[in-house]
Backbone as XML, in Angstrom:
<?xml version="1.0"?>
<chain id="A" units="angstrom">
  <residue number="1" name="UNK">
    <atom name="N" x="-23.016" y="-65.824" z="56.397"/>
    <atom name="CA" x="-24.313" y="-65.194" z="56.366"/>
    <atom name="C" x="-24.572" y="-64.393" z="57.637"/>
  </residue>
  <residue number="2" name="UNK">
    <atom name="N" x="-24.276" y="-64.958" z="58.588"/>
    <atom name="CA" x="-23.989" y="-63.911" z="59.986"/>
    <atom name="C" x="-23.066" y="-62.841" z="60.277"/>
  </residue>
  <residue number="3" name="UNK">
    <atom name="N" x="-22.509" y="-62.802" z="59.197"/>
    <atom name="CA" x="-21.522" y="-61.493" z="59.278"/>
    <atom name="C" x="-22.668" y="-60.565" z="58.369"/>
  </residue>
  <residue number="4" name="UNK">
    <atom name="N" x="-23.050" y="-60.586" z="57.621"/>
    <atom name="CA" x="-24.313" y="-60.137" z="57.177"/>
    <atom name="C" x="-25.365" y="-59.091" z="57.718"/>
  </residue>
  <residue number="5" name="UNK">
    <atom name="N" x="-26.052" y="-60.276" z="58.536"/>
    <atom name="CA" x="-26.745" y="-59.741" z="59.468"/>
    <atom name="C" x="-26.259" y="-59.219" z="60.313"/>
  </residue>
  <residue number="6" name="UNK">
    <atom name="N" x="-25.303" y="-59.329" z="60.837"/>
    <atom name="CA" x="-24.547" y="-58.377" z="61.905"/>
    <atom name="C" x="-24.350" y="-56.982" z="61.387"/>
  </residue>
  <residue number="7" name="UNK">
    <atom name="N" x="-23.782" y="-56.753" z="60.059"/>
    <atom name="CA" x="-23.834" y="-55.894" z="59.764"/>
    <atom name="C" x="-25.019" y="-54.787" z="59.735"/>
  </residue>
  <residue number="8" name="UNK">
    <atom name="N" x="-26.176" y="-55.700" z="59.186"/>
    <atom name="CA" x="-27.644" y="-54.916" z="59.323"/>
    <atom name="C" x="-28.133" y="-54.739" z="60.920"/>
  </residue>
  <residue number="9" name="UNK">
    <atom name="N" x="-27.716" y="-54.912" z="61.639"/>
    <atom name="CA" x="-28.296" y="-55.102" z="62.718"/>
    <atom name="C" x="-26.965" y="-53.508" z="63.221"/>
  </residue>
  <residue number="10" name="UNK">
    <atom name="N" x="-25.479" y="-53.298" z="63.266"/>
    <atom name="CA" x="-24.882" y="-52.598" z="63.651"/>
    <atom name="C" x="-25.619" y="-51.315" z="62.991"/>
  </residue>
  <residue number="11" name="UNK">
    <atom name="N" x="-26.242" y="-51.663" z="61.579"/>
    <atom name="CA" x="-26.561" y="-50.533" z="60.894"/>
    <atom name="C" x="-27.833" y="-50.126" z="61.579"/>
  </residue>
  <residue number="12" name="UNK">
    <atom name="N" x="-28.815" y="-50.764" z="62.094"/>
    <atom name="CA" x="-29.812" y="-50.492" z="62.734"/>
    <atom name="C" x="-29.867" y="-49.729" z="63.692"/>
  </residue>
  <residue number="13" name="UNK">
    <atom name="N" x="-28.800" y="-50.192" z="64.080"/>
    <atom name="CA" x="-28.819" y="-49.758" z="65.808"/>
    <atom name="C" x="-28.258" y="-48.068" z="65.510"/>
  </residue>
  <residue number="14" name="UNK">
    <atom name="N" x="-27.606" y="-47.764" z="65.215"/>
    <atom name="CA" x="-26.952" y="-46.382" z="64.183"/>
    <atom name="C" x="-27.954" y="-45.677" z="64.062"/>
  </residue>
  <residue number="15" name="UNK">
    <atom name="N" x="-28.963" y="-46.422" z="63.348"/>
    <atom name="CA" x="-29.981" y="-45.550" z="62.786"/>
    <atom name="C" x="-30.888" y="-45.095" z="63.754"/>
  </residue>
  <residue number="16" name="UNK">
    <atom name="N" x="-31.182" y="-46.076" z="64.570"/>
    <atom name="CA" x="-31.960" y="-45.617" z="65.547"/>
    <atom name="C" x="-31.187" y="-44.754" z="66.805"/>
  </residue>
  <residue number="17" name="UNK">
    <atom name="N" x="-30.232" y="-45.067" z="67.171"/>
    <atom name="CA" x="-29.738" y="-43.923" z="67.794"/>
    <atom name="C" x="-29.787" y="-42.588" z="67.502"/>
  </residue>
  <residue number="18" name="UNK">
    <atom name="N" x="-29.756" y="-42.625" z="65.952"/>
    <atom name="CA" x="-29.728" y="-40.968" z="64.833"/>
    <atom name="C" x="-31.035" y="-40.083" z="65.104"/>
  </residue>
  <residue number="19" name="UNK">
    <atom name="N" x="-32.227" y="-41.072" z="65.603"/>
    <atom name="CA" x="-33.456" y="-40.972" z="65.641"/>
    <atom name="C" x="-33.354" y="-40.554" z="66.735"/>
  </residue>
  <residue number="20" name="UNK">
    <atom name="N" x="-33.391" y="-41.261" z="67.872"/>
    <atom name="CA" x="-33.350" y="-41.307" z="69.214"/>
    <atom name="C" x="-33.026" y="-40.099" z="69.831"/>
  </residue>
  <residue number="21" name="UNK">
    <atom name="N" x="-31.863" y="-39.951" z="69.956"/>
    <atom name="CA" x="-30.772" y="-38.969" z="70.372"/>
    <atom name="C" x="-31.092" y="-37.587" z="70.033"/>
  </residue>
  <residue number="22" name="UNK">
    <atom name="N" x="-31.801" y="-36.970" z="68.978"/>
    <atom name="CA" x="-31.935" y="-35.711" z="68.788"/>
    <atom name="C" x="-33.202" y="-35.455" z="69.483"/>
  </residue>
  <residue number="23" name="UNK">
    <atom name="N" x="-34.193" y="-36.334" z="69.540"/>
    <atom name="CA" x="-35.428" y="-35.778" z="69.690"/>
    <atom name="C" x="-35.218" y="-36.530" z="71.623"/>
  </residue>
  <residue number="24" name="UNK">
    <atom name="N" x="-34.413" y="-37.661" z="71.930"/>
    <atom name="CA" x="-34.612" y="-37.081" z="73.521"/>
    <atom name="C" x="-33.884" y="-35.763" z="74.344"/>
  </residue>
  <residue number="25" name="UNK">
    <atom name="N" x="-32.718" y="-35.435" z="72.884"/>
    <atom name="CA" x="-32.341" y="-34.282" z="73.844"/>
    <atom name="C" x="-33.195" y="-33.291" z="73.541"/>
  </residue>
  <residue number="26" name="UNK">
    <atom name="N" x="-33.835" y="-33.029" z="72.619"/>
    <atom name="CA" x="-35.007" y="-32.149" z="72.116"/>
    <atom name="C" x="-36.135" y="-31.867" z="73.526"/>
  </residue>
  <residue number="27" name="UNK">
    <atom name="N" x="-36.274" y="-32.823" z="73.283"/>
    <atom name="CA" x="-37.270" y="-33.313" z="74.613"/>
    <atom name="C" x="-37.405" y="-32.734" z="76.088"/>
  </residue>
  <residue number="28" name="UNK">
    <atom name="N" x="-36.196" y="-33.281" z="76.326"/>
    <atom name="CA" x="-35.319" y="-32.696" z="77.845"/>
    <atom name="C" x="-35.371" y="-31.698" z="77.625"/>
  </residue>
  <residue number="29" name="UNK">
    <atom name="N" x="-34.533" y="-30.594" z="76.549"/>
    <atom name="CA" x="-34.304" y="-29.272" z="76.723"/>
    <atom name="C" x="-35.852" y="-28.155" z="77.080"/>
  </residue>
  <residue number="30" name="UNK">
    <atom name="N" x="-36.418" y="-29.050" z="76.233"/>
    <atom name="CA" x="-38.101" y="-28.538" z="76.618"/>
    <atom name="C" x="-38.351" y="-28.029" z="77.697"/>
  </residue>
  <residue number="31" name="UNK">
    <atom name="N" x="-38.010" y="-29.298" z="78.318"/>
    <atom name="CA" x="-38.472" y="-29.505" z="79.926"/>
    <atom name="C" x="-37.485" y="-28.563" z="80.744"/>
  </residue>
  <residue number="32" name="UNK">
    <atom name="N" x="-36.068" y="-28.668" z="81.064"/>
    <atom name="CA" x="-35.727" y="-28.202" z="81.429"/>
    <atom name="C" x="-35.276" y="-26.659" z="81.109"/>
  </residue>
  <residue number="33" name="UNK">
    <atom name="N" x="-35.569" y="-26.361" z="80.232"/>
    <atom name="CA" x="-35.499" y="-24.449" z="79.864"/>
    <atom name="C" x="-36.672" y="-23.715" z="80.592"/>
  </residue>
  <residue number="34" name="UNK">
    <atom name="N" x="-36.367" y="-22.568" z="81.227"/>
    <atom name="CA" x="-37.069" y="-21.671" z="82.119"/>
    <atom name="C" x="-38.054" y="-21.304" z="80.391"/>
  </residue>
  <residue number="35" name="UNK">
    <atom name="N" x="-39.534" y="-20.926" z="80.946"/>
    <atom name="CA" x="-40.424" y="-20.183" z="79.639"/>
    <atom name="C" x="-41.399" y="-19.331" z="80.604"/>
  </residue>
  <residue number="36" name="UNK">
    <atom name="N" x="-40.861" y="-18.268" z="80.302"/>
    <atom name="CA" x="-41.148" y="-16.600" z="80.668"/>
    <atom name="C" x="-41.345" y="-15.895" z="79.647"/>
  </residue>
  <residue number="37" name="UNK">
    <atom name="N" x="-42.011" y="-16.306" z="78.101"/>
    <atom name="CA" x="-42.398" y="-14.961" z="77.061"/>
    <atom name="C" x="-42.611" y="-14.196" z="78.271"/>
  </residue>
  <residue number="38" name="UNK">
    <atom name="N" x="-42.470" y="-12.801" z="77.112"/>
    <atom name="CA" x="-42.913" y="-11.701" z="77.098"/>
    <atom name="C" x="-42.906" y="-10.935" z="75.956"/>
  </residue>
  <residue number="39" name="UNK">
    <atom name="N" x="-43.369" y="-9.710" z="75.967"/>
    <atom name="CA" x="-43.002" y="-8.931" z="74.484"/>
    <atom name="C" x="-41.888" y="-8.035" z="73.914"/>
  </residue>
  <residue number="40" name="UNK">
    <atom name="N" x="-41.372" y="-8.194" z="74.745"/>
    <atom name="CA" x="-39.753" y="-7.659" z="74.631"/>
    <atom name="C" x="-38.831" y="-9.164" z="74.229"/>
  </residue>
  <residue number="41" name="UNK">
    <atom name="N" x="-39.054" y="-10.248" z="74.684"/>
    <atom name="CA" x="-38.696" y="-10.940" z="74.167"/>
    <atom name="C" x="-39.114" y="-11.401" z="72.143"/>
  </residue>
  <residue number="42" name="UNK">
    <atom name="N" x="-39.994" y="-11.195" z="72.396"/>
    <atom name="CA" x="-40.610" y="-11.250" z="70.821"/>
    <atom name="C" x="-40.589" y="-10.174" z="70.078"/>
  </residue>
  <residue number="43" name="UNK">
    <atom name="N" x="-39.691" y="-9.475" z="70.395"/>
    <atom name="CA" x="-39.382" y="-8.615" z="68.842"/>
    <atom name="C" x="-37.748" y="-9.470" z="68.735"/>
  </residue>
  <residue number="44" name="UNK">
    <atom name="N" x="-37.705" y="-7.976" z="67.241"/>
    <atom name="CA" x="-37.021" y="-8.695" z="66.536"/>
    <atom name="C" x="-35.528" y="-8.413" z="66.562"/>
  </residue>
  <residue number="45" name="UNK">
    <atom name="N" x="-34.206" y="-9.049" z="66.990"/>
    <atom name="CA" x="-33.313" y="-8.572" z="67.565"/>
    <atom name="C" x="-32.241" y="-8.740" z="66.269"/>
  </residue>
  <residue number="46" name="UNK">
    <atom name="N" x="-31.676" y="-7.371" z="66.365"/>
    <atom name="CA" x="-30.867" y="-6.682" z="65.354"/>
    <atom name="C" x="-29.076" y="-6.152" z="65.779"/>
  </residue>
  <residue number="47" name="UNK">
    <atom name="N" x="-28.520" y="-6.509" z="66.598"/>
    <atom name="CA" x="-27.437" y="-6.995" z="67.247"/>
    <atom name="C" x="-27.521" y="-5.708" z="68.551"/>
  </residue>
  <residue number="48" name="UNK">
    <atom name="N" x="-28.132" y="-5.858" z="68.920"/>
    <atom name="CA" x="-28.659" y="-5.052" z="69.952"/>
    <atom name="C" x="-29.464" y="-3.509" z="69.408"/>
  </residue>
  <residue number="49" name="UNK">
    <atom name="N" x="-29.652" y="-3.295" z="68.121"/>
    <atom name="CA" x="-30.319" y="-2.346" z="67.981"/>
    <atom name="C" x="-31.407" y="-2.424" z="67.236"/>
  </residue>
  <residue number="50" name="UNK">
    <atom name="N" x="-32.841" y="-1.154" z="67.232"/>
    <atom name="CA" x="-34.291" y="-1.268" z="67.233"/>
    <atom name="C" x="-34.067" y="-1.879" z="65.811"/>
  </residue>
  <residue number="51" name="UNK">
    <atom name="N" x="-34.614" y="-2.455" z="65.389"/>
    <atom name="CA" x="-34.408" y="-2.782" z="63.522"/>
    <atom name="C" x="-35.341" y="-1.230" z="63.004"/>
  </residue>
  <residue number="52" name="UNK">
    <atom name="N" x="-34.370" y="-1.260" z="61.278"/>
    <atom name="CA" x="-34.987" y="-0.044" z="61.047"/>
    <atom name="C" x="-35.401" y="-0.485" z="59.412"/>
  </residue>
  <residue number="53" name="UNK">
    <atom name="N" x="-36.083" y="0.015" z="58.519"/>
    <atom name="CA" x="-36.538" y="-0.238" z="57.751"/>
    <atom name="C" x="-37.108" y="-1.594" z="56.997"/>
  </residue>
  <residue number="54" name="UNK">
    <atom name="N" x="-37.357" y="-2.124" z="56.125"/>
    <atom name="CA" x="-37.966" y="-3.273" z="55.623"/>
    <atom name="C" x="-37.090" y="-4.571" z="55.678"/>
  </residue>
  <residue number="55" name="UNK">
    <atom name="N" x="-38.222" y="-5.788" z="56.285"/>
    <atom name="CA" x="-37.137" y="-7.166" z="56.698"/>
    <atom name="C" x="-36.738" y="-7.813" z="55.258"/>
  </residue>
  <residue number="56" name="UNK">
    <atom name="N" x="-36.987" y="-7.410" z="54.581"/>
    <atom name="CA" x="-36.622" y="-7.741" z="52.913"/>
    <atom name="C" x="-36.261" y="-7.096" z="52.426"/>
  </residue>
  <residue number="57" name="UNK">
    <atom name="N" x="-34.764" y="-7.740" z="52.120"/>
    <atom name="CA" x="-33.344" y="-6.624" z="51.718"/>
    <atom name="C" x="-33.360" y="-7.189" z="49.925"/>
  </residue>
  <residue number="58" name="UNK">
    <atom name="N" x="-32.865" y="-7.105" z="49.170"/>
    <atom name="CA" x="-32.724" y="-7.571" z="48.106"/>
    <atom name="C" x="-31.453" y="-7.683" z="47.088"/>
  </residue>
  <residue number="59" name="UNK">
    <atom name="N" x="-31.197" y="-8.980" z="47.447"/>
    <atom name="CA" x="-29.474" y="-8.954" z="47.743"/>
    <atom name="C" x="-29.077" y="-8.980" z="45.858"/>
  </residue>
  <residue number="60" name="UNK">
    <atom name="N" x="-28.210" y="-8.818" z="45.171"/>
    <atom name="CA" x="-27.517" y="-9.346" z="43.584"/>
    <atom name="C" x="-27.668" y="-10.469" z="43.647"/>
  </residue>
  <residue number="61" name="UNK">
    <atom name="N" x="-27.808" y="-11.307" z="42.607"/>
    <atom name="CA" x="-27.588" y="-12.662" z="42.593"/>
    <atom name="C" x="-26.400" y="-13.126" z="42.615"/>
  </residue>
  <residue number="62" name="UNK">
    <atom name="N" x="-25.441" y="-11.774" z="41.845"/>
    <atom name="CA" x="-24.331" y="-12.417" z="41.543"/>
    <atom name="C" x="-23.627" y="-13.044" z="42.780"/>
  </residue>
  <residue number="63" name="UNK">
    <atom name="N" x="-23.821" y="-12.211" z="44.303"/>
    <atom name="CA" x="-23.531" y="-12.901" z="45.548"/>
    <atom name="C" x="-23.516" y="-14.394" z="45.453"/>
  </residue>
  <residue number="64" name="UNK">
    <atom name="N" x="-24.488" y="-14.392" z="45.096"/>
    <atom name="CA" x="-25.062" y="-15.981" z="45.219"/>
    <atom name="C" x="-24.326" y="-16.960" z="44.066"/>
  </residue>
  <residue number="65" name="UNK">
    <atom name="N" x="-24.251" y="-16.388" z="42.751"/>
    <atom name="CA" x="-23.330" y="-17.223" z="41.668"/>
    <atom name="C" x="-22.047" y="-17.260" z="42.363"/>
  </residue>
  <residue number="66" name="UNK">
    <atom name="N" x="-21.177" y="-16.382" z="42.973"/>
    <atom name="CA" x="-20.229" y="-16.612" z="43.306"/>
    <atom name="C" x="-20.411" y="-17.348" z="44.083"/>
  </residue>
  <residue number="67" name="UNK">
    <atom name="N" x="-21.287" y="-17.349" z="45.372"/>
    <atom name="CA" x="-21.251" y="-18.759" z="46.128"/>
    <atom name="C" x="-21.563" y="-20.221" z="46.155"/>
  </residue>
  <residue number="68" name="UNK">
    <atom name="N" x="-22.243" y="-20.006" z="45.125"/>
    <atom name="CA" x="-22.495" y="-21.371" z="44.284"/>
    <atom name="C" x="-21.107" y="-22.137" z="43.900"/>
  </residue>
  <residue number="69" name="UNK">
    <atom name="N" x="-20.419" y="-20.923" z="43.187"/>
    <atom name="CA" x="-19.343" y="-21.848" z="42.181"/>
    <atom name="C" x="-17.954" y="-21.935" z="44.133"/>
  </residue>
  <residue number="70" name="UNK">
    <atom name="N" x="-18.274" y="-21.210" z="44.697"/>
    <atom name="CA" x="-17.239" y="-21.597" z="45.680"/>
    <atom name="C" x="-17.302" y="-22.726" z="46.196"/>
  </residue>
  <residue number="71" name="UNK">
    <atom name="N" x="-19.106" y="-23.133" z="46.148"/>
    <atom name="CA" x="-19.071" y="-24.643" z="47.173"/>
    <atom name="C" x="-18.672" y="-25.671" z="46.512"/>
  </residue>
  <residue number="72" name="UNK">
    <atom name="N" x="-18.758" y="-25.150" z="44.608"/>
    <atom name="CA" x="-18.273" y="-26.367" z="43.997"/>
    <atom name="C" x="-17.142" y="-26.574" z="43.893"/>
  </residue>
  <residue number="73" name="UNK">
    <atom name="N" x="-16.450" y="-25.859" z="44.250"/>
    <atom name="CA" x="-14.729" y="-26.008" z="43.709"/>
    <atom name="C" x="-14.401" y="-26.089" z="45.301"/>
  </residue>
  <residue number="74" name="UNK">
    <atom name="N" x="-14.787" y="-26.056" z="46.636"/>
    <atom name="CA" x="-14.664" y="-26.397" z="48.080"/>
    <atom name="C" x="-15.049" y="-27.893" z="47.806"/>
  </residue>
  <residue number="75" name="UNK">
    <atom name="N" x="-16.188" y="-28.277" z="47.330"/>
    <atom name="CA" x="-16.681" y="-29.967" z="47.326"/>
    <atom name="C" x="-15.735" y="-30.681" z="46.354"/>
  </residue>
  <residue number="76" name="UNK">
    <atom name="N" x="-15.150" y="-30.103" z="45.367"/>
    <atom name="CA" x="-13.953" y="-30.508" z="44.858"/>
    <atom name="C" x="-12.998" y="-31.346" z="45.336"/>
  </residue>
  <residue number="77" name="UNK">
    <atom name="N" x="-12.536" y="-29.765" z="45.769"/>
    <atom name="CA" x="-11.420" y="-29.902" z="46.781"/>
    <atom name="C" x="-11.376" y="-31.407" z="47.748"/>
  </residue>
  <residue number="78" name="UNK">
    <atom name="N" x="-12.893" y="-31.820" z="48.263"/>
    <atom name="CA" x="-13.057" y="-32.719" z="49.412"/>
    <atom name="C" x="-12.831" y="-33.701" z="48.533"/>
  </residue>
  <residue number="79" name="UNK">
    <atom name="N" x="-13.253" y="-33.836" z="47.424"/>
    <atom name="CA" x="-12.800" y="-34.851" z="46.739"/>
    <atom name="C" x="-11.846" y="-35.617" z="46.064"/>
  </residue>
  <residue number="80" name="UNK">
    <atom name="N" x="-10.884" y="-34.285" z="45.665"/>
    <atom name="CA" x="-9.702" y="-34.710" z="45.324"/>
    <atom name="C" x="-8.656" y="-35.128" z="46.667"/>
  </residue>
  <residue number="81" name="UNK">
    <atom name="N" x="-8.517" y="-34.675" z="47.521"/>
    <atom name="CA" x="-7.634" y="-34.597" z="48.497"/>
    <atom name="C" x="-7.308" y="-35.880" z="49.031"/>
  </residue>
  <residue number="82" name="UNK">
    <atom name="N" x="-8.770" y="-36.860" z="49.710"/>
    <atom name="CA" x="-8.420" y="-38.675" z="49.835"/>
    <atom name="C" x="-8.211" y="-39.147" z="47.937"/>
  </residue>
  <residue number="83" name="UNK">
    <atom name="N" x="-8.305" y="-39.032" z="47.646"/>
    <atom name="CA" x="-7.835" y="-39.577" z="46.229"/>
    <atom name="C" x="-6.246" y="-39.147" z="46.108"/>
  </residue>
  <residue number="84" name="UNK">
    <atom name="N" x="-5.671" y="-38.052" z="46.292"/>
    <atom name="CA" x="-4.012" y="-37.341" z="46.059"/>
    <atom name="C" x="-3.547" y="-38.229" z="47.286"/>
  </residue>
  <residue number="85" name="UNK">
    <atom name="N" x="-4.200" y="-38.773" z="48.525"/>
    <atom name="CA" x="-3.461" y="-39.047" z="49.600"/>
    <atom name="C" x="-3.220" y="-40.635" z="48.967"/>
  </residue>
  <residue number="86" name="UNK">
    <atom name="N" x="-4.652" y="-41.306" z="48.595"/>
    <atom name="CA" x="-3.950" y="-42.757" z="48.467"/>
    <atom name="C" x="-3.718" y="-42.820" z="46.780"/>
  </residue>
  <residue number="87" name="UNK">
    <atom name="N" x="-3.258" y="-42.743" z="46.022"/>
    <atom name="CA" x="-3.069" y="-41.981" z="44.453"/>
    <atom name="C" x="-2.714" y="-43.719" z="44.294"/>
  </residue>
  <residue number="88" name="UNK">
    <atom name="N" x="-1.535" y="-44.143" z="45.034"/>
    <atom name="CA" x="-0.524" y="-45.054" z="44.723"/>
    <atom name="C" x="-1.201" y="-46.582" z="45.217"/>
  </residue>
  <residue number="89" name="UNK">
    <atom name="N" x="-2.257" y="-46.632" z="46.102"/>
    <atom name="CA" x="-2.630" y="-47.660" z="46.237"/>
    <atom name="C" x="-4.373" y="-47.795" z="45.282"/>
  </residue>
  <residue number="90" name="UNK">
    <atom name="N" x="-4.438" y="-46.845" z="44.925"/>
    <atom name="CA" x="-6.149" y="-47.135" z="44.028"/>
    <atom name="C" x="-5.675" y="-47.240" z="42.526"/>
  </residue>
  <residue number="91" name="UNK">
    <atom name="N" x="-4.417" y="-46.702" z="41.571"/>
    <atom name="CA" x="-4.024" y="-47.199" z="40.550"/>
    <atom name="C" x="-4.733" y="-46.671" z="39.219"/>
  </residue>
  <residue number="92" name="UNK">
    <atom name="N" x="-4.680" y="-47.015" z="38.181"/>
    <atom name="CA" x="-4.931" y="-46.258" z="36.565"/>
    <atom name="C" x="-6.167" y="-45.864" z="36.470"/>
  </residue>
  <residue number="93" name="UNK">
    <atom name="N" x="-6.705" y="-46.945" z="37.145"/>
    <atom name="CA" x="-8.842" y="-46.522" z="37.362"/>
    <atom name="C" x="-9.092" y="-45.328" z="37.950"/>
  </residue>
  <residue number="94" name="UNK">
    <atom name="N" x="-8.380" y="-45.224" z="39.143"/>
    <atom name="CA" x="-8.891" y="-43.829" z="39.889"/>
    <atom name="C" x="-8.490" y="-42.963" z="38.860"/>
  </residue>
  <residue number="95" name="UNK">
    <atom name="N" x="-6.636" y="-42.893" z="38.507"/>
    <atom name="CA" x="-6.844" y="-41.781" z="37.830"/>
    <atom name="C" x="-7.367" y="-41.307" z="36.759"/>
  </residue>
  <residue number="96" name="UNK">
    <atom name="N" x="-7.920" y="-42.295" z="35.755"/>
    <atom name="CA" x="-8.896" y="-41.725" z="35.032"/>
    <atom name="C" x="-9.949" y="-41.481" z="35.678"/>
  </residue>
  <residue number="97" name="UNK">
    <atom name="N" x="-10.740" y="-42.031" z="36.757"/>
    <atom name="CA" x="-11.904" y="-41.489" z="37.270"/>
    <atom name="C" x="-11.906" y="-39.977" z="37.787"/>
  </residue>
  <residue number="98" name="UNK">
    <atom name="N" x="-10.665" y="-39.889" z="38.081"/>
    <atom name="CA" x="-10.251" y="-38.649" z="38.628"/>
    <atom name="C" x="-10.771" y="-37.078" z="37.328"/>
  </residue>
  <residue number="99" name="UNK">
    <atom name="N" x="-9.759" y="-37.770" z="36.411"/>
    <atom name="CA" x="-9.540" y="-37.483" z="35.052"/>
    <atom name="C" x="-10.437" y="-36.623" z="34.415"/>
  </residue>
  <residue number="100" name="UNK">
    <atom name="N" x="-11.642" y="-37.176" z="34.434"/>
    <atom name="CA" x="-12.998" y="-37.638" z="34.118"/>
    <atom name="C" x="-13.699" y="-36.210" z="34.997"/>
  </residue>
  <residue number="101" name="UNK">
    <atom name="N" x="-13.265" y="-36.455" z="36.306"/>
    <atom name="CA" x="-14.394" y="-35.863" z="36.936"/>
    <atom name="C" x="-14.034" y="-34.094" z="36.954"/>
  </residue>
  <residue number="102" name="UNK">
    <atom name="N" x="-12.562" y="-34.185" z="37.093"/>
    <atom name="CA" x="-12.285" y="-32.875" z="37.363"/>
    <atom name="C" x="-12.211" y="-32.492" z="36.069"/>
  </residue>
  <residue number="103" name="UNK">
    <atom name="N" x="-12.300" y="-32.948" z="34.773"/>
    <atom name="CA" x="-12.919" y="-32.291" z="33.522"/>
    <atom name="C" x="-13.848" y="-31.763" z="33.350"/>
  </residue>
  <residue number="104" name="UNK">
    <atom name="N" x="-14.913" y="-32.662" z="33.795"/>
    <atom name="CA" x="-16.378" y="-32.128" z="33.535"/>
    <atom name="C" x="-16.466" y="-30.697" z="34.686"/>
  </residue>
  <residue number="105" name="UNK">
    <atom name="N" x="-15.242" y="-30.365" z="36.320"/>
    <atom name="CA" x="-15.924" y="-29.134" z="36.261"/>
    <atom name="C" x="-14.862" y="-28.459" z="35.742"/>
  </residue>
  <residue number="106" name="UNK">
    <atom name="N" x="-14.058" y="-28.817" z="34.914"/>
    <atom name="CA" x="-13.859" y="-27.402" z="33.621"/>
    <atom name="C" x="-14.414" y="-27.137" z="32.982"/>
  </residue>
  <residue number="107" name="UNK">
    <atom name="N" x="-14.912" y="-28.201" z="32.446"/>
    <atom name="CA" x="-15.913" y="-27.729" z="31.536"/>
    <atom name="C" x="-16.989" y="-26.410" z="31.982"/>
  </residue>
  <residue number="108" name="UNK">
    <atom name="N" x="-17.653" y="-27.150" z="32.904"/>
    <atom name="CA" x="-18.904" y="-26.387" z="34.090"/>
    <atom name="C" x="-18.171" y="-25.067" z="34.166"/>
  </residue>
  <residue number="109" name="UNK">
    <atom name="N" x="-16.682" y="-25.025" z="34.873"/>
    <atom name="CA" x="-16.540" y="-23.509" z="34.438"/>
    <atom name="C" x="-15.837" y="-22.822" z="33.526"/>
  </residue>
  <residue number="110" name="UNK">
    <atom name="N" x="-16.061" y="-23.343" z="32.258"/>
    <atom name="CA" x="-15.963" y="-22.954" z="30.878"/>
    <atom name="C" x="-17.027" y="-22.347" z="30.586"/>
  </residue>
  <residue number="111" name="UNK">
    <atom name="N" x="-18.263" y="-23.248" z="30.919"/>
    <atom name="CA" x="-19.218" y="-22.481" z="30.550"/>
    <atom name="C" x="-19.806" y="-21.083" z="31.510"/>
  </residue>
  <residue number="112" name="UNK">
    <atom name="N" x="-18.962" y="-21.855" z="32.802"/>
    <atom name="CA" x="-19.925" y="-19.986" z="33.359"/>
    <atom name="C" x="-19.131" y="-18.840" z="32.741"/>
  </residue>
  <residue number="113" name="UNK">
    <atom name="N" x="-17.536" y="-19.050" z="32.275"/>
    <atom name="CA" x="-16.569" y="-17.989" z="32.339"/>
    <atom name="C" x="-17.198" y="-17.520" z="30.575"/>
  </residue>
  <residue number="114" name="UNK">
    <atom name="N" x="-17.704" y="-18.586" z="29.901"/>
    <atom name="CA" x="-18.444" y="-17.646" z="28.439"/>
    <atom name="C" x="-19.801" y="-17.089" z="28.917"/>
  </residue>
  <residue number="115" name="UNK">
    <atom name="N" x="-20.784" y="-17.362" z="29.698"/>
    <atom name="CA" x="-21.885" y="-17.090" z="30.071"/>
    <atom name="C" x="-21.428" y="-15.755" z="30.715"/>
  </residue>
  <residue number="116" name="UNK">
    <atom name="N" x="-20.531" y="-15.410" z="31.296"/>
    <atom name="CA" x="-20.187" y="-14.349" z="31.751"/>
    <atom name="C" x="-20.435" y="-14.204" z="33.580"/>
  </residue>
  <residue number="117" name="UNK">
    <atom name="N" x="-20.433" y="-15.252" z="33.803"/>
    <atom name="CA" x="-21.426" y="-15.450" z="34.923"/>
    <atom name="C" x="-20.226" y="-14.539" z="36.010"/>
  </residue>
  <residue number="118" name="UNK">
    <atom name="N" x="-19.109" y="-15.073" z="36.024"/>
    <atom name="CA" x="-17.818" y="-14.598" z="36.697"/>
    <atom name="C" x="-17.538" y="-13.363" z="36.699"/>
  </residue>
  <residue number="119" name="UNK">
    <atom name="N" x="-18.159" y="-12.552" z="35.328"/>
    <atom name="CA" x="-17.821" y="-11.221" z="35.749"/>
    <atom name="C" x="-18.627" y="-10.097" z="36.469"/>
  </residue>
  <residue number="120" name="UNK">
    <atom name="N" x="-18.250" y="-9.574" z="36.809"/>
    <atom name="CA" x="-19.046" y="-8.882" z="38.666"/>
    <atom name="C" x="-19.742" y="-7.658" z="37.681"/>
  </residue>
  <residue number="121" name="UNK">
    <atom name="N" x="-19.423" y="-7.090" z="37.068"/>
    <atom name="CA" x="-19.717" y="-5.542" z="36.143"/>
    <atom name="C" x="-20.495" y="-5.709" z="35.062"/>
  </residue>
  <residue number="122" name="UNK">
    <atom name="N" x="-21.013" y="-6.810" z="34.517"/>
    <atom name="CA" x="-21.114" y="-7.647" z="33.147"/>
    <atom name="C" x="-23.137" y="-7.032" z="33.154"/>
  </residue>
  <residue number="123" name="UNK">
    <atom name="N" x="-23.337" y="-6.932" z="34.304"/>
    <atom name="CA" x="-24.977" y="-6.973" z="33.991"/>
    <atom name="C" x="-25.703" y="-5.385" z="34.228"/>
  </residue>
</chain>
């Protein structure tokens, strides 16, 4: 039962460090950063040049579908990779769990590749 609580207690302490730690360095940096506004400081910096027309650009979505489906097949990736490394010590369960999972995103992109979502010219 004390291995237990030890555990909750290592977990505590974790947590509160997680807490701790951002907001005293938060804190400090406050304190110690020079604060000199001015109004040259408060505009709006454009990689060293004046900005020129409207701050609202209005991007395709499709940008964005493509980056969608990249993070899913990148979060994939994170997933399959410790599973391919220990394959031989987790046994028939994983690989159907495996099985299982990397089906459903074929499926997922079955359906974007009929939705048309993939093709760049389509809209």
């Amino acid at each position: 039962m004390d291995s237990y609580l030890n555990n909750y207690v290592i977990v505590a302490i974790f947590l509160a460090l997680a807490i701790f730690l951002p907001i005293a360095a938060l804190t400090l940096g406050r304190f110690l950063r020079p604060n000199k506004p001015n109004s040259e400081k408060a505009t709006t910096y454009e990689s060293g040049n004046e900005p020129m027309g409207e701050s609202h650009v209005r991007f395709n979505i499709r940008y964005y579908l493509f980056a969608l489906m990249f993070v899913v097949f990148d979060v994939e990736t994170v997933f399959l990779y410790p599973w391919a490394v220990a394959y031989r010590h987790l046994g028939l369960f994983a690989l159907i769990e495996m099985l299982i999972f990397v089906s459903l995103l074929i499926v997922g992109l079955l359906y974007a590749w009929k939705k048309k979502v993939l093709q760049w010219n389509s809209i």
